[in-house]
C-alpha positions as CSV (number, residue, x, y, z in Angstrom):
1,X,54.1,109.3,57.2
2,X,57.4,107.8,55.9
3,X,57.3,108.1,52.1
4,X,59.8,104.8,50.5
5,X,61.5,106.3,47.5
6,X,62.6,103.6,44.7
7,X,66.4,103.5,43.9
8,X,65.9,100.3,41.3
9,X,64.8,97.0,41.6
10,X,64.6,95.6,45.3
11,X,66.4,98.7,46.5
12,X,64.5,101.7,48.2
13,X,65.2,104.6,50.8
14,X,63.2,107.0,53.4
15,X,65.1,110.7,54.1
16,X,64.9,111.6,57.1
17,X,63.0,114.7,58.1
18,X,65.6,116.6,59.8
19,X,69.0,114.9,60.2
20,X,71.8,116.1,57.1
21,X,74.6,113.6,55.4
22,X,76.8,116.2,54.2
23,X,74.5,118.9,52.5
24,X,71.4,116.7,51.8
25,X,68.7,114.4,54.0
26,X,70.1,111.5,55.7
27,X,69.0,107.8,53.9
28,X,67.5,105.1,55.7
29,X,68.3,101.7,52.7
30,X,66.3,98.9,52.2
31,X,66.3,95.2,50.4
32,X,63.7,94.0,49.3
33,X,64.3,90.0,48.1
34,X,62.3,87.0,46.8
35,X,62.7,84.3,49.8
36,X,60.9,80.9,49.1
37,X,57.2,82.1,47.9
38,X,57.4,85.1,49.9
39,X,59.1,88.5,49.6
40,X,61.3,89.9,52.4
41,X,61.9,93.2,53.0
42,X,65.3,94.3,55.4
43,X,67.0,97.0,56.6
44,X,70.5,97.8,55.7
45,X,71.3,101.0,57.4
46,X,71.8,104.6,57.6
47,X,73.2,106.3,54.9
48,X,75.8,108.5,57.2
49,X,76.6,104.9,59.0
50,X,78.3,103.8,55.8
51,X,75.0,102.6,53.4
52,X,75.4,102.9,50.2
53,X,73.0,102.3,46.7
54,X,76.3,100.4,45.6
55,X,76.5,98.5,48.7
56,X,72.7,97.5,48.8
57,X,73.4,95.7,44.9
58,X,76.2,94.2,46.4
59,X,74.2,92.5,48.9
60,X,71.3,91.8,46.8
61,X,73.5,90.6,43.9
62,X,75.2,87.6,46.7
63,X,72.0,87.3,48.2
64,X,70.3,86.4,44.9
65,X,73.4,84.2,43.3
66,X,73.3,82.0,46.4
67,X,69.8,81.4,46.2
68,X,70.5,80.3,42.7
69,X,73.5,78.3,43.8
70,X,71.7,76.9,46.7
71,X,74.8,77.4,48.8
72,X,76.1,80.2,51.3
73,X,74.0,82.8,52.9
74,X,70.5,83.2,51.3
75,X,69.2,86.3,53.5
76,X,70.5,89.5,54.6
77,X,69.9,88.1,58.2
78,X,72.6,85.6,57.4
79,X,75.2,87.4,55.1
80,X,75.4,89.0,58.7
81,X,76.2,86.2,61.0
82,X,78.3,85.2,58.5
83,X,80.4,88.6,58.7
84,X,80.5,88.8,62.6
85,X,81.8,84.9,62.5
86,X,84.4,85.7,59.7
87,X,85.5,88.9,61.9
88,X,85.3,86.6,65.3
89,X,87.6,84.1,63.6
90,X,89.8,86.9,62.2
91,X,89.8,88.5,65.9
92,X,91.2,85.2,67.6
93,X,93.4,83.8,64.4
94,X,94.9,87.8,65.5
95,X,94.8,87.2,69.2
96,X,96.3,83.2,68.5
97,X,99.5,85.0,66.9
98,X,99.5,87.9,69.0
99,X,100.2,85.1,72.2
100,X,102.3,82.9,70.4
101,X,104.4,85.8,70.2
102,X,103.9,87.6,73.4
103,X,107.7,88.2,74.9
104,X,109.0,87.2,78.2
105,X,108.8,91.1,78.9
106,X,105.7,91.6,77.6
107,X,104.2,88.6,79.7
108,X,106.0,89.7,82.9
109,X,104.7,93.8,82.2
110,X,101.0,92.7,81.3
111,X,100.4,89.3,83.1
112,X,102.5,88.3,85.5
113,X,103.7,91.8,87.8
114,X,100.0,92.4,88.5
115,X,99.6,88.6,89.6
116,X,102.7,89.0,91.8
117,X,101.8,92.0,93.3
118,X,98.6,90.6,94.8
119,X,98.9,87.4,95.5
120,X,102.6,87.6,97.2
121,X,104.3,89.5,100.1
122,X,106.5,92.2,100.0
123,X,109.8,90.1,99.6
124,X,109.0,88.0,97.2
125,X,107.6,90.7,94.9
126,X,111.7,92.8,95.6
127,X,113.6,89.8,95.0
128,X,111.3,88.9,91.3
129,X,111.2,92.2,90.3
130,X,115.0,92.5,91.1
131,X,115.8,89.0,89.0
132,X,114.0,90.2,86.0
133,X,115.5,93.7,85.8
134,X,119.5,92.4,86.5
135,X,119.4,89.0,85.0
136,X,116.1,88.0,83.1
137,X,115.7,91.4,80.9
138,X,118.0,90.1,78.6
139,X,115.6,87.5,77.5
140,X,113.0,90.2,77.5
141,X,112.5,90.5,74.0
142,X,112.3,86.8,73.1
143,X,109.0,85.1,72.7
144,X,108.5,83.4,75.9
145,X,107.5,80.5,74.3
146,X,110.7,80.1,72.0
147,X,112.5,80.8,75.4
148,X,115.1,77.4,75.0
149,X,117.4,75.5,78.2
150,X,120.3,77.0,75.9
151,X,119.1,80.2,76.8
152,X,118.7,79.9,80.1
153,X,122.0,77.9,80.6
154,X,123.4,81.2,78.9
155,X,121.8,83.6,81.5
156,X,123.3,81.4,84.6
157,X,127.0,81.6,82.8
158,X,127.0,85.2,82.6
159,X,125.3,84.8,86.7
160,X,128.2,82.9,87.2
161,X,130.9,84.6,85.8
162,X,130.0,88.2,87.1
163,X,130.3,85.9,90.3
164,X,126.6,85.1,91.7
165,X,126.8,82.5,94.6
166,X,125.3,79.4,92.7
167,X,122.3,79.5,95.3
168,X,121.5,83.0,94.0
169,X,121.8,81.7,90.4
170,X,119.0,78.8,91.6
171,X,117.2,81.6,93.0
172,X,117.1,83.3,89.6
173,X,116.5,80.7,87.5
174,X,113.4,79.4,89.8
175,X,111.5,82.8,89.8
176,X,112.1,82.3,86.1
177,X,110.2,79.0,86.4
178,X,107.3,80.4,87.8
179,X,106.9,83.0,85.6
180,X,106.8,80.0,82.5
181,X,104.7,77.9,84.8
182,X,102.0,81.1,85.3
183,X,102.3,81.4,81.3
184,X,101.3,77.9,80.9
185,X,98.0,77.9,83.4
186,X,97.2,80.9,81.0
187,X,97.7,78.7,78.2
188,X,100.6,80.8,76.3
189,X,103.3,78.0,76.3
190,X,102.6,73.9,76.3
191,X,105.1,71.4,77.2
192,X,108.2,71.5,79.7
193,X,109.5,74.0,81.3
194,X,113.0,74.5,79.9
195,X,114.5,75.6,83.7
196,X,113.5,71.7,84.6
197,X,116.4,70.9,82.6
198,X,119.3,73.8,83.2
199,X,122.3,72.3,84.6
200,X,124.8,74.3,86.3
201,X,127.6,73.5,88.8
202,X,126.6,73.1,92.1
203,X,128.3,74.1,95.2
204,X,126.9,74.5,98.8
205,X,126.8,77.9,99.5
206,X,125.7,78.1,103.2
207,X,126.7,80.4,105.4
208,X,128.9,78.8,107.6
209,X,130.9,81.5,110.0
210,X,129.7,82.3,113.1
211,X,130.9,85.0,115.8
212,X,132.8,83.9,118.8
213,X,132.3,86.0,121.9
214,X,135.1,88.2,121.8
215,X,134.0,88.7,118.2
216,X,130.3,90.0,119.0
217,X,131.4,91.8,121.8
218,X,133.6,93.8,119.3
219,X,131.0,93.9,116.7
220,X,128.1,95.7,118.9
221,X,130.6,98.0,120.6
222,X,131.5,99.0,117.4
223,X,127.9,99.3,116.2
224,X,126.7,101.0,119.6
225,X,128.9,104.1,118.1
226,X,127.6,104.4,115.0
227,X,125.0,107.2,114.7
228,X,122.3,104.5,113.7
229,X,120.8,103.0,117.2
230,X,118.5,101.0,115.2
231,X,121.2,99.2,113.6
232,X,122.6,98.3,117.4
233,X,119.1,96.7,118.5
234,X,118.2,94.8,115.5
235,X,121.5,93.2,116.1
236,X,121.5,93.0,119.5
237,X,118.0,91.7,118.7
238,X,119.1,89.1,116.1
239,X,121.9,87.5,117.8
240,X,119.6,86.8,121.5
241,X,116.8,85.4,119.5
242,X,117.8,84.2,115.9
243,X,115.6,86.8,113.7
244,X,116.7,87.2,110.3
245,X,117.0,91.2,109.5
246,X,114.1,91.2,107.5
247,X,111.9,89.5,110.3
248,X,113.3,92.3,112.8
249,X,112.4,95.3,110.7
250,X,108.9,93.6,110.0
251,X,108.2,93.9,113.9
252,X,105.5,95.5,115.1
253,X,104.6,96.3,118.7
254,X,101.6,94.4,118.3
255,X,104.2,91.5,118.2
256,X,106.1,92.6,120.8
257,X,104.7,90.9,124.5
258,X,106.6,92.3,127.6
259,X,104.0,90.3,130.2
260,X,104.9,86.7,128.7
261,X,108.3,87.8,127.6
262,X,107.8,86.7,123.9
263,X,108.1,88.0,120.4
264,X,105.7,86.6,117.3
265,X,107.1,86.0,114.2
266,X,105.1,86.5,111.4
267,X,105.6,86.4,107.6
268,X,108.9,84.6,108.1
269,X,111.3,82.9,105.1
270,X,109.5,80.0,105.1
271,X,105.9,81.0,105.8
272,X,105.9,79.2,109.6
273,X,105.3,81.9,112.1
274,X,106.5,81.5,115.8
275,X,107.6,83.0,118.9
276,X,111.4,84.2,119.9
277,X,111.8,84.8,123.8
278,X,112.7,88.0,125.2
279,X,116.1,87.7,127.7
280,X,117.1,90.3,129.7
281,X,119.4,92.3,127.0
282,X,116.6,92.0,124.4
283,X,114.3,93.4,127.0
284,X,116.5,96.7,127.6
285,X,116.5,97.6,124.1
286,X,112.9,97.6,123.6
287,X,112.4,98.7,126.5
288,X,114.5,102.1,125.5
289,X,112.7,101.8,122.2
290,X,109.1,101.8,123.2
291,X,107.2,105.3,123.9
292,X,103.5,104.3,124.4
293,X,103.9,103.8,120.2
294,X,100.8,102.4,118.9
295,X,100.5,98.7,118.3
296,X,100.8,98.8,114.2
297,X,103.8,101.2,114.3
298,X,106.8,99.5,113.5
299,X,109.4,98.6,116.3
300,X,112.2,100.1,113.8
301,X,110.6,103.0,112.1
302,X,112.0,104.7,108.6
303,X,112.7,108.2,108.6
304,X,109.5,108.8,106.8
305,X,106.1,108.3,107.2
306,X,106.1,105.4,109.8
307,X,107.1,102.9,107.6
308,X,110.1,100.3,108.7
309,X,113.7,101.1,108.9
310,X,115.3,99.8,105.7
311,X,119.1,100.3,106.3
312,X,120.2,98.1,108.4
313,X,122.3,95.8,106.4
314,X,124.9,98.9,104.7
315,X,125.1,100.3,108.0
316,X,126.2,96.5,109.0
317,X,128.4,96.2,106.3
318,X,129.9,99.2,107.1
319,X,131.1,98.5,110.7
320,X,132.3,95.1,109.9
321,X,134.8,96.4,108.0
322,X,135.7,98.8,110.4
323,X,136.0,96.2,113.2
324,X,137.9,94.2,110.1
325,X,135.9,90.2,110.8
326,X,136.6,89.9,106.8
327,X,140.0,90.8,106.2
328,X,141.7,88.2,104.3
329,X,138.8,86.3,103.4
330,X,138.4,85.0,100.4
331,X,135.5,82.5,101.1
332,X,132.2,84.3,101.1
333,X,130.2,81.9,102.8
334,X,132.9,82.7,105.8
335,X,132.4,86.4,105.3
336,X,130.2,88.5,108.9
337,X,127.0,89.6,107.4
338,X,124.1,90.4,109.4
339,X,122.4,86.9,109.0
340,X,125.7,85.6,110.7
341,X,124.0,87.2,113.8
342,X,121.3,84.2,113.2
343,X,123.8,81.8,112.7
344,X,125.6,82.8,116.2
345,X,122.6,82.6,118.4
346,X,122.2,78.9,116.9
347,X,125.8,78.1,117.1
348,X,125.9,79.3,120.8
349,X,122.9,77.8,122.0
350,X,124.4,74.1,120.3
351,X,127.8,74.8,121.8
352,X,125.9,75.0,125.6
353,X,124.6,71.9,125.1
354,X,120.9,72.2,123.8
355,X,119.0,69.7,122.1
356,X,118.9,70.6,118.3
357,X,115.2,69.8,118.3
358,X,114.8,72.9,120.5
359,X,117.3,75.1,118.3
360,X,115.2,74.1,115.1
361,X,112.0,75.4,116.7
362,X,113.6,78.7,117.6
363,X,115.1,79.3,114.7
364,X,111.9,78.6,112.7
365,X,113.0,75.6,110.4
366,X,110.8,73.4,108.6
367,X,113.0,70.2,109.0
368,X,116.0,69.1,110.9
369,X,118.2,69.0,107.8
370,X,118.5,72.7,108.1
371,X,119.6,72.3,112.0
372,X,121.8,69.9,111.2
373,X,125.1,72.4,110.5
374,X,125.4,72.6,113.5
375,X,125.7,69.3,114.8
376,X,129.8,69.4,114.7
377,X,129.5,72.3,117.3
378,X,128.4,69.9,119.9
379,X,131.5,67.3,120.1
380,X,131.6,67.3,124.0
381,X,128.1,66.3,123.8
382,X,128.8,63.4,121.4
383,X,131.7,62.1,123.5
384,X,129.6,62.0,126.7
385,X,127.1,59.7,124.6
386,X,130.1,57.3,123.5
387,X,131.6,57.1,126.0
388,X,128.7,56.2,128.4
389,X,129.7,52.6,126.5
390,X,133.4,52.4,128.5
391,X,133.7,49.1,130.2
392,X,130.5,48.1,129.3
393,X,131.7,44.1,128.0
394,X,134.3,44.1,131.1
395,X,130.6,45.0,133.0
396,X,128.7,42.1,131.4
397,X,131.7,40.3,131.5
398,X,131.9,39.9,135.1
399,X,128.1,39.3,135.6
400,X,128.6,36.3,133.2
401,X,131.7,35.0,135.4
402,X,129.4,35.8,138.8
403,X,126.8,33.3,137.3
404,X,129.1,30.7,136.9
């Protein structure tokens, strides 16, 4: 039987039979209160959780002044409630500073890097992750909401004078976009998003240069001696079909289809898959590269484990200037890179006279506008149309007089 020991009025205690605070019985507390026309008896609490004689008066003492008051808390029951909402209220007035002043490198550590690396591919996660640790991290420590256009502007003049392409600065400055916009769906920032409003000089920075034969011929020869073969295909692969060099080292043999001659493009710049065709020198090389390989082993393997070859574009660099396409050049839109090869299989195919509906649907474009560069490569083409009109109101002309 549990014998209630008085420690003055309303106040009392139970030990317990075995347990120890420090060298003597552990103390169960109890209040005991007038409430209405009844009396109440509570429990506090355990005297090795922190109960005290003191802290039982304490809590009789506002218990008992309320009452008399008539206002506040009037029972133990609510003194409590009233301490877990002060302590909620505390917890989010702490939590409402702590994300007002959550950085930009915070955000992008804690929030937004696990977003991107599930809900984007492979590329997109390199070329944010590569932004944010060249470019962005100088904002890093700034609170992403006090993040102003004067800041940004700041970040595309030092883009622009270490001598980014404008494109790549738009680049930058849009994967800085979505990182505000993800901040606001999360509710850490309100308003506009200062990159709405950052002005820079604009300039089209296509690439424009494309390989004339003598120049590819040069080009792969030169590439065929390099100790890479890979490097070889993927161009020889990129200038018969179009396939950008992140498409080609994508490629698995499960894309590739010798019976129908075709190659499916998956996961492409724009999200639109298709299908490149497979000519005759396209077919040699992987022809020469396939070994009964199974169908999710990549057509251009790395040196380790199985996963895709990741060096073709140094390698490319390399041998262009060995072969010397960029000497003199001061333009960098005119400068031989390996998307060039893309650019040559379009310019080619226009130059032979092919609709540039059919180019855009080889090359993968979402509208003409992007097909459209190479419209001036086709003036032969153009002059047949014009001048299917020669002699055409000499023509009616005489049909007129003949009807007379």
């Amino acid at each position: 039987m549990d014998v209630w020991i008085s420690a003055g009025r309303g106040i009392r205690y139970r030990e317990h039979a075995t347990r120890k605070h420090g060298q003597r019985p552990d103390r169960y507390w109890c209040i005991r209160y007038k409430q209405g026309p009844r009396y109440v008896t509570e429990a506090v609490g355990w005297w090795s959780a922190g109960i005290t004689k003191a802290g039982c008066e304490e809590l009789l003492g506002e218990i008992r002044r309320n009452q008399r008051l008539g206002r506040g808390p009037q029972s133990l029951k609510e003194l409590r409630l009233a301490d877990q909402e002060r302590r909620e209220a505390e917890g989010a007035d702490a939590e409402s500073r702590r994300r007002a002043s959550i950085t930009l490198g915070e955000f992008w550590e804690q929030e937004f890097l696990p977003r991107t690396k599930v809900h984007t591919v492979a590329s997109t996660r390199e070329n944010r992750v590569s932004a944010m640790r060249k470019w962005l991290k100088v904002l890093a420590d700034k609170p992403i909401r006090g993040i102003t256009v004067s800041d940004l502007e700041k970040v595309v003049q030092a883009m622009l004078e270490k001598g980014l392409a404008p494109g790549s600065v738009a680049r930058i400055i849009r994967i800085f976009s979505v990182i505000w916009n993800t901040a606001k769906k999360l509710e850490l920032v309100s308003g506009d998003n200062p990159a709405s409003k950052v002005k820079w000089p604009k300039r089209d920075n296509r690439r424009i240069r494309f390989l004339s034969e003598m120049e590819a011929s040069a080009l792969l020869e030169a590439l065929k001696r390099q100790r890479s073969s890979i490097t070889y295909d993927a161009a020889v692969l990129s200038l018969y079909t179009g396939l950008r060099a992140k498409e080609c080292i994508a490629l698995n043999w499960a894309d590739i289809d010798f019976d129908n001659g075709t190659i499916f493009v998956k996961d492409s710049k724009n999200k639109l898959d298709r299908h490149a065709f497979i000519n005759s020198e396209v077919r040699e090389i992987l022809t020469k590269r396939y070994q009964g390989q199974a169908k999710n082993e990549p057509v251009f393997p790395g040196p380790r484990n199985g996963d895709p070859y990741s060096g073709i574009s140094k390698i490319f660099r390399k041998t262009v200037g060995e072969v010397g396409l960029n000497d003199g050049l001061t333009d960098r839109r005119q400068e031989v890179v390996f998307h060039s090869l893309r650019h040559t299989f379009a310019s080619w195919l226009v130059k032979r006279g092919h609709p540039l509906y059919t180019i855009a649907k080889l090359m993968g474009h979402k509208s003409m506008t992007m097909t459209q560069r190479y419209a001036h490569l086709a003036p032969d083409a153009q002059r047949a149309a014009a001048s299917r009109l020669e002699g055409f109101l000499n023509f009616s002309e005489a049909i007129f007089d003949k009807g007379k």
